[in-house]
C-alpha positions in Angstrom: -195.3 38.9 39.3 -196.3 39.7 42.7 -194.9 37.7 45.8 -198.1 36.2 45.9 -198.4 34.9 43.0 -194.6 33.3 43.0 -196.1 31.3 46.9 -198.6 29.9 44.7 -196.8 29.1 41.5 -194.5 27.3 44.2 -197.1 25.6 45.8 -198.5 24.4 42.3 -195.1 23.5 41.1 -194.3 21.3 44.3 -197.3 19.2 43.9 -197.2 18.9 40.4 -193.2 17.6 41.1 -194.8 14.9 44.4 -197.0 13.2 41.0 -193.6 12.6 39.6 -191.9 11.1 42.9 -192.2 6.9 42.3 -192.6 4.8 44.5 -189.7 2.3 45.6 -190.6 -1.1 44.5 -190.1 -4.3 46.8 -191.7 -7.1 45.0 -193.7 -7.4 42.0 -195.2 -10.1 40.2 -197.0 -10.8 37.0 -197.1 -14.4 36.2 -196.5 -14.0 33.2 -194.0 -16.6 32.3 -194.8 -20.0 32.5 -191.2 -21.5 33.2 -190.7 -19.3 36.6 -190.4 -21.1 39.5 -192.6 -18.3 42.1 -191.6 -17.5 45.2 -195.4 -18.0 46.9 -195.1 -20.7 49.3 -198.8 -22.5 48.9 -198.6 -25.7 46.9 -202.4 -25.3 46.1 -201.4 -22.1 43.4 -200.8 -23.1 40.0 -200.5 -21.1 36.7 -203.9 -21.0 35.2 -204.6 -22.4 31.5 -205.1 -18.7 30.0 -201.7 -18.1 28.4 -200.5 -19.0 32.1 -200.9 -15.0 32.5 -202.7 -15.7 35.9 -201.9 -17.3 39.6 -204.5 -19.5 39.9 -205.9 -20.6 43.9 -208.1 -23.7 44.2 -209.7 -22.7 47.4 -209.5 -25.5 50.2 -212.8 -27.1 52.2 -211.5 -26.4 55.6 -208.8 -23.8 56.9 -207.1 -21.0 55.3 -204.7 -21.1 52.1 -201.9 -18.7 52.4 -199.6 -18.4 49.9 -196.8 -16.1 51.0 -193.4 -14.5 50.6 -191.0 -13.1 53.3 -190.6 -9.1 52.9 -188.1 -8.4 55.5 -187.0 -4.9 54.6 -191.0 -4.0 54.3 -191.5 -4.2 57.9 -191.6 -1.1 60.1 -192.1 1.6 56.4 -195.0 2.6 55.2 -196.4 0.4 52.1 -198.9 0.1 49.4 -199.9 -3.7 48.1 -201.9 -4.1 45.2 -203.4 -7.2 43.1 -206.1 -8.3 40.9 -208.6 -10.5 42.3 -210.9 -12.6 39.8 -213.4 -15.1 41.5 -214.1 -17.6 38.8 -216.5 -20.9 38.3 -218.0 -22.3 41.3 -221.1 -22.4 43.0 -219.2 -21.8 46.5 -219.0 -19.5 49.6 -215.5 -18.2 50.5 -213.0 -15.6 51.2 -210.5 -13.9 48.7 -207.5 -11.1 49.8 -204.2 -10.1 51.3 -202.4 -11.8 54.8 -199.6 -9.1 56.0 -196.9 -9.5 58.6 -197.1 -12.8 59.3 -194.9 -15.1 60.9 -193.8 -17.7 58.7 -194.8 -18.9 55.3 -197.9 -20.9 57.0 -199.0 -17.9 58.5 -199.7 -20.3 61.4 -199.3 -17.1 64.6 -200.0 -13.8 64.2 -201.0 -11.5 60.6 -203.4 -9.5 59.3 -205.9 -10.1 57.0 -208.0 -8.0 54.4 -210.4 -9.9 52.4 -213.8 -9.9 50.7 -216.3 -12.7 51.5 -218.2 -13.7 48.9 -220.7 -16.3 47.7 -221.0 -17.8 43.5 -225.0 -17.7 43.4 -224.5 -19.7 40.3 -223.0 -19.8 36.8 -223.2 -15.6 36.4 -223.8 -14.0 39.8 -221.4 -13.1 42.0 -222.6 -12.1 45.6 -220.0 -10.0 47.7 -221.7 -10.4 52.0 -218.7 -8.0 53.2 -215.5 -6.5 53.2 -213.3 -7.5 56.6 -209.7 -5.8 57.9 -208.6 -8.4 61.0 -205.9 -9.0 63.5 -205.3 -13.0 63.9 -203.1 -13.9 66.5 -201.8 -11.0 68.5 -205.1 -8.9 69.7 -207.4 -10.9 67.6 -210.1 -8.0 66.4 -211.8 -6.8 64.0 -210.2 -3.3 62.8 -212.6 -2.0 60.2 -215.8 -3.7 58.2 -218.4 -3.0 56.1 -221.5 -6.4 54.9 -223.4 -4.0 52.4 -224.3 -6.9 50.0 -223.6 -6.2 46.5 -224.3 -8.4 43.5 -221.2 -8.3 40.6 -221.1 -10.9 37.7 -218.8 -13.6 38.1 -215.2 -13.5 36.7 -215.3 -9.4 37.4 -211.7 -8.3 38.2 -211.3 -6.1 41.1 -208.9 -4.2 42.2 -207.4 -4.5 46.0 -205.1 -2.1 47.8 -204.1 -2.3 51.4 -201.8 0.6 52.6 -199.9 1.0 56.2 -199.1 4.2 57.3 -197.1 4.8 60.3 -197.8 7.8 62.7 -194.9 9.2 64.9 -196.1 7.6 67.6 -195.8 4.2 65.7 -198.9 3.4 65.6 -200.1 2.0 62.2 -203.5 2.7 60.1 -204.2 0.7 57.7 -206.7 1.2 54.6 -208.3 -1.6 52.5 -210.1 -0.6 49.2 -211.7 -3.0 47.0 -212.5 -1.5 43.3 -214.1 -3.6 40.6 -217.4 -3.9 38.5 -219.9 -1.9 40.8 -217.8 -2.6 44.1 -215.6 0.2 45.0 -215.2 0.0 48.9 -212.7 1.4 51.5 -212.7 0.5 55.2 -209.9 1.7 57.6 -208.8 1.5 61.0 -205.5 2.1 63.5 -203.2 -0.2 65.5 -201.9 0.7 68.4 -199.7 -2.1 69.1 -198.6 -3.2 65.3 -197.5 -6.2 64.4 -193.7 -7.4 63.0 -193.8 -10.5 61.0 -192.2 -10.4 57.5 -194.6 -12.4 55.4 -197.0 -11.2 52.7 -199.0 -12.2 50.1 -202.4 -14.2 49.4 -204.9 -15.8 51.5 -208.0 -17.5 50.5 -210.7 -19.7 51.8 -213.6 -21.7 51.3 -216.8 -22.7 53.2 -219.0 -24.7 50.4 -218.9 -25.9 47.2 -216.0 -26.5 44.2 -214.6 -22.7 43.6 -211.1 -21.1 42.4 -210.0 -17.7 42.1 -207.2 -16.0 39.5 -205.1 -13.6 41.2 -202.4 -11.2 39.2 -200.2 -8.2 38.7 -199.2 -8.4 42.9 -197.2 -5.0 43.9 -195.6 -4.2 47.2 -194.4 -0.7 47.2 -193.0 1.8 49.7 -194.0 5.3 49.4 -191.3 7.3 48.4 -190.6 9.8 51.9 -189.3 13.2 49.4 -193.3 12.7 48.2 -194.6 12.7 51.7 -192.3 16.4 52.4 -193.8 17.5 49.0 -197.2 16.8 49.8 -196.2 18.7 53.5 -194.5 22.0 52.0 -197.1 22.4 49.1 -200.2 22.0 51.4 -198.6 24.4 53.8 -197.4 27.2 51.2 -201.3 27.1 50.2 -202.7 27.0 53.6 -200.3 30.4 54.4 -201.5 32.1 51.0 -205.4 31.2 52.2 -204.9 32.8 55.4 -203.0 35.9 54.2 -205.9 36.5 51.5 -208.5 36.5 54.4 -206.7 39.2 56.3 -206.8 41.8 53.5 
């Protein structure tokens, strides 16, 4: 085998090893026992009646509900947060997704917030007017959208991430992806002056009529950092084969 060959095998071998690096887990949660006493702070979240398998969020008439947990050694590392999202009966307008770094348990100062607005048309149609990524508090902006309308059938489960990623300036971009039914959508934008607070978890609200939502399966991760070098050395070994092969 030629010395080229071996820089690619290496290559091939080192990514093929970053698919096997986990991911350090800081919280999960899958409601799945009925007797456990959560740690999600909103009084409005109950176990649902199906197998009490579910969190279930009646959605209030004015304000935000936030249901949250403190994540202090999250803070300042890169993360992944995932969780199911299932809008259920209703025939009402409102907002369904994730609050990060906020202050306290009421998120009552500063977070941010990546939802999905939606509206139930009726018994079977589901109506998502946008996905949002927002500073509240702190510098108060918008820091990615997208309002394509898209019609999904109510009590569709979808899938939402939010990831932070730290730069070496310390500047942090964050990623929202919704994935469920039709809907697979990622918006994405960069802080420059992040924020600190050690809360995390739901946030929900409602601007017309009688709605609840089943939320499950939420996962706060940290990247692992060897996956990050692996990812580095194997997309450089490939880049220096590339260019070598152009030369000759």
């Amino acid at each position: 085998m030629n010395t080229m060959k071996r820089i690619q095998l290496l290559a091939i071998t080192l990514l093929t090893l970053n698919t096997a690096v986990h991911a350090t887990v800081i919280y999960s949660e899958d409601f799945n026992a009925s007797t456990e006493v959560l740690n999600f702070s909103d009084s409005l979240g109950v176990y649902s009646s199906e197998l009490s398998t579910k969190y279930n969020l009646s959605l209030p008439d004015t304000g935000i509900a936030p249901s949250m947990i403190e994540l202090p050694t999250l803070t300042g590392n890169d993360f992944v947060i995932t969780s199911l999202f299932i809008p259920l009966e209703g025939t009402g307008k409102g907002t369904l997704g994730f609050a990060a770094f906020g202050n306290d348990d009421s998120i009552s100062a500063s977070y941010y917030e990546a939802y999905v607005q939606f509206n139930l048309v009726n018994a079977t149609d589901l109506n998502i007017s946008g996905v949002y990524l927002k500073e509240v508090g702190g510098d108060a902006k918008t820091i990615a959208s997208n309002t394509s309308a898209i019609t999904e059938s109510t009590g569709t489960e979808f899938l939402f991430t939010l990831t932070g990623n730290y730069d070496i300036n310390g500047d942090l971009s964050l990623s929202f992806n919704v994935n469920g039914g039709a809907t697979n959508t990622t918006i994405s934008g960069i802080d420059t002056s992040p924020l600190t607070g050690s809360y995390y978890g739901y946030r929900a609200t409602k601007s017309a009529g009688p709605t609840k939502a089943d939320m499950d399966n939420f996962l706060v991760t940290i990247p692992e950092p060897s996956s990050i070098v692996l990812v580095a050395i194997s997309g450089l070994v490939l880049l220096l084969c590339r260019t070598r092969q152009r030369r000759r």
